[in-house]
Phi, psi and omega in degrees: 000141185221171178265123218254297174209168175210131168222154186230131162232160188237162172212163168208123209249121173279168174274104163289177198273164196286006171262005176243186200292136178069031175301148161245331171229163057295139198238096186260133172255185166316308192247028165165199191243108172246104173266344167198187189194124191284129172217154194276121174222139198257142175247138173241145184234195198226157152254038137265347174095037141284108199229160187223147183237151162235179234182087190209158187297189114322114177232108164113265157234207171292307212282343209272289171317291205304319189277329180298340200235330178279285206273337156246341155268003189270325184297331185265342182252033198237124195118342212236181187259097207300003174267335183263054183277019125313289155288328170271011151271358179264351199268325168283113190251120180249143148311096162092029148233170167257092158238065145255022149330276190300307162334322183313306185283332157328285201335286180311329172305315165292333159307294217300317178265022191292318209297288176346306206278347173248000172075039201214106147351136145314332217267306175294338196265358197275310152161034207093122169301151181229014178256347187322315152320308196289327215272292181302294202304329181319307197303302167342303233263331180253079223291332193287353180292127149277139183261130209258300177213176152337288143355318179263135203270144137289126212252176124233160226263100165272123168281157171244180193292113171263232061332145169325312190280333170276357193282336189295324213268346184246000140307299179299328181293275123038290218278280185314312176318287193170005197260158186246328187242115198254104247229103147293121170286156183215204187086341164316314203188108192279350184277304182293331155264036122321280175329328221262290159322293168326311190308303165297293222268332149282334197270325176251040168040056135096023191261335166287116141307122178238123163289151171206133165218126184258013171054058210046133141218344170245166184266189191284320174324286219261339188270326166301313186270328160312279204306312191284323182279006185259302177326302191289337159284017181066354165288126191236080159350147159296262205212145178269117177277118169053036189299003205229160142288159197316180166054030162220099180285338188268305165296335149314297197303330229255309178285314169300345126337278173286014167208158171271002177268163215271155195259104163243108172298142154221318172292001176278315195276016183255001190258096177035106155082354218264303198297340175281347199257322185312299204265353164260337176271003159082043229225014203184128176227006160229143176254146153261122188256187189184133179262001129343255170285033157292335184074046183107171175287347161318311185250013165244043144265311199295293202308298179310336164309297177325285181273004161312269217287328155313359205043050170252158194240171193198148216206158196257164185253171179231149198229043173071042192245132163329188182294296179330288142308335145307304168343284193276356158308310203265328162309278218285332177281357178264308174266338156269140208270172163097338192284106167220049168205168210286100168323169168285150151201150164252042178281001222237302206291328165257170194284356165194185203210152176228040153246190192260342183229052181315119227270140180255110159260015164323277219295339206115317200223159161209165194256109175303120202300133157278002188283173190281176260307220228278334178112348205252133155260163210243139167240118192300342156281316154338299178299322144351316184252340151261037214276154165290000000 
């Protein structure tokens, strides 16, 4: 079997809005607004007539995107065989960029057809799920889930920077669905996401767990005085995601230190080499990985390995992603071992999807597919109707 064309089209999909149920947006962070999100999806085709789909953001523009993956990665991987995507992720190289950035939604695409083509989930080909355990303890914490099989990963439930009081009403929404953990953006303003916290963490009497993330969005200082003002209110984090900016491993080490709440890096983790310096300066008591810039599921198996054998324990990020990229969220945190806290997702959230048999994230939780490759048919009129 060889790989044939690789083509990208974007569609960009609204968000609903917070006034309707589990709505996020406008959904705001540290750096901007997302009222919808352009996401890119790449098809690799076969000359068997065997085809695989991927899934990546936008960088820069679509059109930026659409091209770095039709016109520089498909020509070097076209002719070759979509089962070795090792090798074809050591083998594409541009000089002075990361692009397995761009490599990824390829990447993935060749699971879905390795899978396709052997009749097998990705999840099998990974080597076998390692979560039914992690799945019962989930199961332990959230006593109110029926778990339908073996199968369902727990999510947790992301926000963007609200007001306190609207932040209350939608912690309570958050709770009655069915989510334990809830995960807010911050950096604006260290008082007001405090605040934010306090609000949330009184309106379900202490039934949420919440992650905050502020996106570098604090100096060391303010990152001190969070953490220390969440202790003294009796709030104790999952974890503050990336409260500093990358590359100051002495300083993460310095803050984990000096607080009990637990430190998880993740835009630290998009960078080369950054989990050994992480996990040797003592910067981390969570990884947030992302298999994106990991360069596939390949490379958040390379990754995952790492901080496995470091005893850091990890979770996957959400980057606003369709069926697709969910899809493969739900392979790999499922087939790969070491995944024992909830991934993110904002999936509940958009107003349509573009596959044909979309995955239910009401509740908290979704079920990882057993169809051969990622589990998913693509419905090609969607893409149609939100294509850019």
């Amino acid at each position: 079997m060889e790989i044939t064309d690789v083509t990208a089209r974007t569609v960009d999909v609204p968000l609903l809005e917070l006034d309707e149920p589990l709505g996020i947006g406008p959904y705001v962070t540290n750096h901007g607004q997302v009222d919808s999100m352009e996401r890119v999806l790449v098809e690799v085709e076969t000359d068997e007539g065997v085809s695989g789909w991927g899934e990546m953001r936008t960088f820069l523009t679509a059109a930026a995107t659409e091209s770095v993956i039709e016109e520089g990665i498909g020509p070097l991987i076209e002719g070759q065989s979509p089962f070795e995507v090792e090798r074809l992720r050591r083998q594409v190289f541009i000089e002075y960029t990361n692009v397995e950035l761009f490599f990824a939604a390829v990447e993935t695409a060749c699971w879905d057809i390795a899978g396709k083509a052997l009749g097998k989930p990705i999840h099998e080909l990974l080597g076998g799920s390692t979560a039914p355990d992690q799945t019962a303890a989930m199961n332990a914490d959230a006593a109110d889930h029926v778990s339908g099989s073996d199968n369902d990963i727990e999510f947790a439930f992301c926000l963007g920077i609200l007001s306190p009081e609207e932040s209350r009403v939608k912690a309570r929404e958050a709770l009655d669905a069915g989510f334990s953990v809830l995960k807010t953006k911050a950096g604006r303003d260290w008082q007001q996401d405090v605040a934010r916290i306090e609000a949330m963490h009184d309106e379900v009497g202490g039934e949420l767990e919440f992650r905050l993330d502020p996106n570098q969005g604090w100096s060391l200082d303010q990152a001190v005085r969070v953490g220390a003002a969440l202790e003294d209110a009796g709030v104790y984090l999952q974890y503050l995601e990336q409260p500093i900016r990358v590359n100051a491993h002495d300083s993460l080490a310095t803050l984990r230190k000096r607080l009990r709440q637990p430190i998880a890096p993740n835009e630290d983790t998009y960078i080369p080499n950054n989990l050994r310096s992480l996990a040797e300066a003592g910067a981390m008591d969570v990884a947030v990985l992302d298999l994106t810039p990991a360069g596939g599921i390949s490379g958040l198996r390379q990754q995952a390995s790492i901080v496995e054998d470091a005893g850091v324990p990890f979770t996957h990020h959400c980057a606003f992603d369709l069926g697709i990229r969910t899809a493969a969220i739900l392979q790999a945190v499922y087939g790969l071992p070491g995944f024992s806290l909830p991934p993110d997702t904002t999936y509940y959230a958009w107003e349509g999807d573009i596959i044909a048999n979309p995955f239910d994230a009401s509740n908290g939780w979704m079920t990882v597919r057993d169809e051969p490759g990622l589990g998913i048919e693509v419905d090609r009129d969607a893409i149609e109707r939100y294509e850019v």
